[in-house]
N, C-alpha and C positions, 0 to 999 in steps of 0.2 A: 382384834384385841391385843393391846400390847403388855404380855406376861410380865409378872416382874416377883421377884422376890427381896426382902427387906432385912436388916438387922441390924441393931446399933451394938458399935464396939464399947468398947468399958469406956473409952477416954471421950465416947461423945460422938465419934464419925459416922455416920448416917451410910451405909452402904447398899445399894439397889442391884440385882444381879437381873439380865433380862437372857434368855438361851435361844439363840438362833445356831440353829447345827446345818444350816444349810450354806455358810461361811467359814473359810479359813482364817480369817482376820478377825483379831479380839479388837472392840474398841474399851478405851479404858478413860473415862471423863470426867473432870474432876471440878467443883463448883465450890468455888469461896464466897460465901457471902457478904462479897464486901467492892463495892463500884464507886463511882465521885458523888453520888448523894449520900458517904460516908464520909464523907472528908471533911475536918476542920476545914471552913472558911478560909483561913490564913497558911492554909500550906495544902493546897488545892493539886491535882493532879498525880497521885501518887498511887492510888489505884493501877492508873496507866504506869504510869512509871514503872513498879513493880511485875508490870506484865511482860518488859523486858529485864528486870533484875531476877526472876526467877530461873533466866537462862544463863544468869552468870557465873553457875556453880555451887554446890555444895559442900559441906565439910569431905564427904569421900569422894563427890565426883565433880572435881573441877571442870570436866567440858563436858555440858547434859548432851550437847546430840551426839558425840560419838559414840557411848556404848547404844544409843540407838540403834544407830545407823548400821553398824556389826551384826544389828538382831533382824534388818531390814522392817523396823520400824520406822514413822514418821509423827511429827507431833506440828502443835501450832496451839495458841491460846489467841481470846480476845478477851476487853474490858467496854461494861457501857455502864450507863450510869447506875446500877443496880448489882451487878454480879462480876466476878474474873473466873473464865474459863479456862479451862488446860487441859487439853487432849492429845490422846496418843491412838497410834492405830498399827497395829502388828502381826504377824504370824503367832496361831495360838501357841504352838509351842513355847513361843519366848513371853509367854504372858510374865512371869515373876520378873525380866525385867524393867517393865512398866512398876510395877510392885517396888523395888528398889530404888532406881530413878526418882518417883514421884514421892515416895515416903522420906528418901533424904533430904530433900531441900523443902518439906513442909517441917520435918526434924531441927534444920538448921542452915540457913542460907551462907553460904562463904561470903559473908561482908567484907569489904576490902572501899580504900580509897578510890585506886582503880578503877575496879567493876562502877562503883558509884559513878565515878567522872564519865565511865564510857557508853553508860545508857542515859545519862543526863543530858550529854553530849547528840546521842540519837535520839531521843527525844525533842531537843531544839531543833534537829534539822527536821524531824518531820513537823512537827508547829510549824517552820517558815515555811517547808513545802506545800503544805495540805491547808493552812489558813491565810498564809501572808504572800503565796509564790503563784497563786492559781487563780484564776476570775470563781467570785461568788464564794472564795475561801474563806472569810470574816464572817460569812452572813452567821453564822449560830454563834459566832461572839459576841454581835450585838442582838439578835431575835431573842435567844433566849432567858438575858436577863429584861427582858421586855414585858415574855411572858407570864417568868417568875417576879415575886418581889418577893419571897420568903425561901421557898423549900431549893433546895440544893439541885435541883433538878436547872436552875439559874446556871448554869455552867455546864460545859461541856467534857468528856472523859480529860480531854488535854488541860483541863484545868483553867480556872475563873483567869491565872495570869501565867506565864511563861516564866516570870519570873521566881514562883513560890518554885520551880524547877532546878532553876538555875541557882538558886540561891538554899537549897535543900541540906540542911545538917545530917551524917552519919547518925548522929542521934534520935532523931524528928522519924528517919525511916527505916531504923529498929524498934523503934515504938511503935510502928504500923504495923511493920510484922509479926511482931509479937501479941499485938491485938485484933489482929484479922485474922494471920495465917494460923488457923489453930485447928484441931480436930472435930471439936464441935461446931465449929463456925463453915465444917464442909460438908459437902455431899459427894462421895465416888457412884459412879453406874458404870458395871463392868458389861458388855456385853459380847456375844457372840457364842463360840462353840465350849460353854464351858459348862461346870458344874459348880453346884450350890457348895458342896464342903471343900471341892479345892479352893475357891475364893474366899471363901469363910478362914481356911489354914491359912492361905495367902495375906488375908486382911490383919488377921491375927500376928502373923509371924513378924509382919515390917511397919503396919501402924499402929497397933494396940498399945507397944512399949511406948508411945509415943503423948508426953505428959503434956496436959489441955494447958491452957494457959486461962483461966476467966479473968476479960478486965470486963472494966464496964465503957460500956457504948453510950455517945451523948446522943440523946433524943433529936429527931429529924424534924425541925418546921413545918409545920403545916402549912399549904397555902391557901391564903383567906380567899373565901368567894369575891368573883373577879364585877365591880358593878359599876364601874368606866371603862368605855374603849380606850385601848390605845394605839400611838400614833410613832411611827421610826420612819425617818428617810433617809437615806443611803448615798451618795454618788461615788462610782466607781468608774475603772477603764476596764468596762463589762462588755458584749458584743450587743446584749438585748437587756432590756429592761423586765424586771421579774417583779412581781407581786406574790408576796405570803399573806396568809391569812390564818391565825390560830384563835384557836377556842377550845376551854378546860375542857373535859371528858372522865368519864370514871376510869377507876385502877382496872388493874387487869383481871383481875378474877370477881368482880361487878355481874352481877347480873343483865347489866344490859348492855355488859362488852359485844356480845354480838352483834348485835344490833348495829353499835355503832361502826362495827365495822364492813357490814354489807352496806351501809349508809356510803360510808368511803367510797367502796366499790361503784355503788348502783351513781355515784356522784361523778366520778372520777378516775376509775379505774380503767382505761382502755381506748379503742376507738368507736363502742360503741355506746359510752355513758353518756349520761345528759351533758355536763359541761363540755366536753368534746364536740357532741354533735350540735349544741346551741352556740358555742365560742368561739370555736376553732371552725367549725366545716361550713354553719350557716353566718355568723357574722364575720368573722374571718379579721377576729380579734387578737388573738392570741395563737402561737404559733404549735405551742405547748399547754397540758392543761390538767394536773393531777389531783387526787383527793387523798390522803392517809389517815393511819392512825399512830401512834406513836408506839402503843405496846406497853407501857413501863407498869412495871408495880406497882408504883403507887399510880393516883390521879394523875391520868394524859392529854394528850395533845390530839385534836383532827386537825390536821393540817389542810390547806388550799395554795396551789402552787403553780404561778403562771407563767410564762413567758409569751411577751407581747408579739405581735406580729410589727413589723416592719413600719413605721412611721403612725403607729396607733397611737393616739392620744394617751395618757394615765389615766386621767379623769375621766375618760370613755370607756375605760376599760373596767375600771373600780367599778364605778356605777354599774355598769352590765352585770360582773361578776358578782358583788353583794346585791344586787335583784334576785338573782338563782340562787344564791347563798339562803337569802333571808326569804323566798318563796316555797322554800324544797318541803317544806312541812305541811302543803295543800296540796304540792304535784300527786297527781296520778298514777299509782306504781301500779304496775303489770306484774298479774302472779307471774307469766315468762318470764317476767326481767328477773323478781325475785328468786326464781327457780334456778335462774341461769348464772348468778352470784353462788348459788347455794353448790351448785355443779362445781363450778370452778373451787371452791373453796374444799369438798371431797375430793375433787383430783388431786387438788395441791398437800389434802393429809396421805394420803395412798404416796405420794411421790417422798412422803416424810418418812417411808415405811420401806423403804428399798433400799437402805443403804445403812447397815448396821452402827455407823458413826451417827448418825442423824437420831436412830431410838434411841440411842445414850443419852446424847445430848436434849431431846423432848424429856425424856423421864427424869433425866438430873436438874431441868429446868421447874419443872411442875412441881416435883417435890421441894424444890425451893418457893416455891410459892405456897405451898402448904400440904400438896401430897400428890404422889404421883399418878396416881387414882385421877385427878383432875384430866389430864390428857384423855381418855377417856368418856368421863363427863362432859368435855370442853363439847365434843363433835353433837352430841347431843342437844347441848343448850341451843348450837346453832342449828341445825334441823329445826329448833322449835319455834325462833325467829318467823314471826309475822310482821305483814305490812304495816299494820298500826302500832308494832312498835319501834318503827325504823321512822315513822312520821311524830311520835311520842317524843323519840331523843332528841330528833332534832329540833321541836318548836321548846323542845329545851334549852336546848344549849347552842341554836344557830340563832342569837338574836345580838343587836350591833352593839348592847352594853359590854356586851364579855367578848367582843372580839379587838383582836390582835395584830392590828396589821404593818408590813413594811414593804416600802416601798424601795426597793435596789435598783437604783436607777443609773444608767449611762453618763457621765461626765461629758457637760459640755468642753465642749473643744474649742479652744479659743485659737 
């Protein structure tokens, strides 16, 4: 059971306290409700962007990791398309400086030219390293508007163009901050060797003064039920040729997220799942052979992800693979198998449970999804996960009208 205690400040901040007194490190984790399926369309990537501008300083402390680092603190954030993360992890003693730190630059970011131009700057160089500098770096520039045609989810955290980056007004991202970065728009989860009223005086003392800002948020698109396949092909200077395959799924707190995600697993997940052992071991098709789920908040993704074996046909390959695809709703599941998904999927919460940064981070997630109570629930819903209904989602949503596929193929060489 993962404890937790709850209280919202005057200005809106949603604060979660969880006590582990079997650690000397406080984790301290801080969750903005705000990723690239917020973003105006026309100035795309800023989410990201911001995830390196909140290290650029604030009104009192122009270089965030040094007084870190003095306290033998460490920190790091991430952005995806849903949420920006920002973490810190420390000696409890120096807990109040995480309290400082984090309360002044949600207070007031030290905006400058500079800082602007020099994360703008690392952000184009990782665009060209991560999408334009590596084999198979494009593919979710073009896959994912393939699969969207409406919800923002059409893009990726780095943004629908490189250029809404490059081309970004000092004004365009004070406006962001001031309408994302706000009090009520977070969630903090302090966790470790502490206690309920010193974090409460803590919370008090450095973000309560701290005046909300409400603007209004423009409504997120919808994406319409998907009722043509479609079709992308790709040629690159790639080593192997790769097949994707997507198909819509429900959001994340669905009732039959589970589901779909022991589906993934019992599909794709290892060296002993069906596609493995039908594609890879007995046709000795594909070299590589995965099943996922996407996760996101809203309505997601199952993905199917192959790499070919060595002089394999596509068109031998496709067909093979959308046979198992589009048959897996008749196949024969093994309570074994099911049980053995279910295993692994209890190990991997137990492993979520051992490292006092990790509960921060589950409880400041789930309460962004609607309560942190859910983390809990969650394990339950899957224990309840039966066979028939892991064959239910599928002869739902593995059928060839809603699927998604591309093909990233080798460049002939002339």
């Amino acid at each position: 059971m993962l404890s937790y205690n709850r209280f919202t400040l005057k200005n809106g901040l949603t604060v979660l306290i969880h006590q582990d007194i079997s650690t000397p490190v406080v984790a301290f984790n801080i969750i903005y409700k705000v990723g690239a399926k917020n973003e105006d369309p026309q100035l795309t990537g800023f989410a990201h962007l911001f995830e390196h501008l909140m290290f650029g300083g604030s009104i009192h402390i122009p270089k965030y990791d040094e007084p870190l680092q003095m306290v033998g603190g460490e920190n790091n954030a991430f952005t995806n398309n849903d949420i920006t993360n920002y973490y810190i992890s420390l000696p409890k003693e120096n807990i109040e400086t995480a309290f400082w730190l984090e309360s002044d630059r949600m207070l007031n970011l030290a905006f400058s030219e500079k800082s602007l131009e020099v994360q703008r700057q690392v952000v184009i160089e990782e665009y060209k390293q991560r999408y334009l500098n590596q084999p198979y770096g494009d593919l979710w520039l073009h896959f994912r508007p393939l699969i969207y045609t409406q919800h923002p989810y059409q893009w990726a955290t780095i943004g629908k163009s490189i250029e809404h980056i490059e081309q970004a007004k000092m004004e365009d991202v004070k406006a962001f901050y001031h309408k994302f970065y706000n009090p009520s728009n977070a969630i903090l989860v302090v966790a470790g060797d502490v206690e309920e009223h010193q974090i409460r005086a803590l919370c008090e003392k450095w973000f309560e003064p701290i005046q909300n800002e409400v603007t209004s948020q423009h409504s997120i698109a919808v994406e319409p039920e998907q009722r043509e396949a479609r079709f992308l092909k790709i040629e690159r200077d790639v080593p192997t040729n790769l097949i994707l395959k997507a198909f819509h799924m429900v959001d994340r707190v669905h009732p039959d997220y589970p589901a779909f995600d022991f589906l993934s697993d019992l599909m794709g997940n290892g060296k002993s799942s069906l596609l493995h052992q039908k594609l890879v071991k007995e046709l000795n098709l594909f070299s590589s052979l995965s099943c996922y789920i996407s996760g996101d908040e809203h309505p997601g993704i199952i993905y199917f992800a192959g790499h070919l074996a060595d002089k394999v046909e596509v068109e031998l390959a496709e067909m093979e693979l959308s046979k198992i695809i589009y048959s897996f709703k008749d196949t024969i599941i093994a309570e074994s198998d099911l049980q053995k998904v279910k295993n692994k999927y209890l190990v991997a919460r137990e492993f979520d449970q051992l490292n006092v940064l990790d509960k921060a981070m589950n409880l400041a997630y789930y309460e962004y999804l609607g309560n942190a109570d859910g983390y809990e629930q969650e394990r339950k819903n899957y224990m309840k996960v039966q066979i028939d209904d892991i064959q239910r989602v599928a002869a739902t949503v593995l059928i060839p009208q809603k699927c998604n596929t591309l093909h990233y193929l080798k460049k002939d060489k002339v």
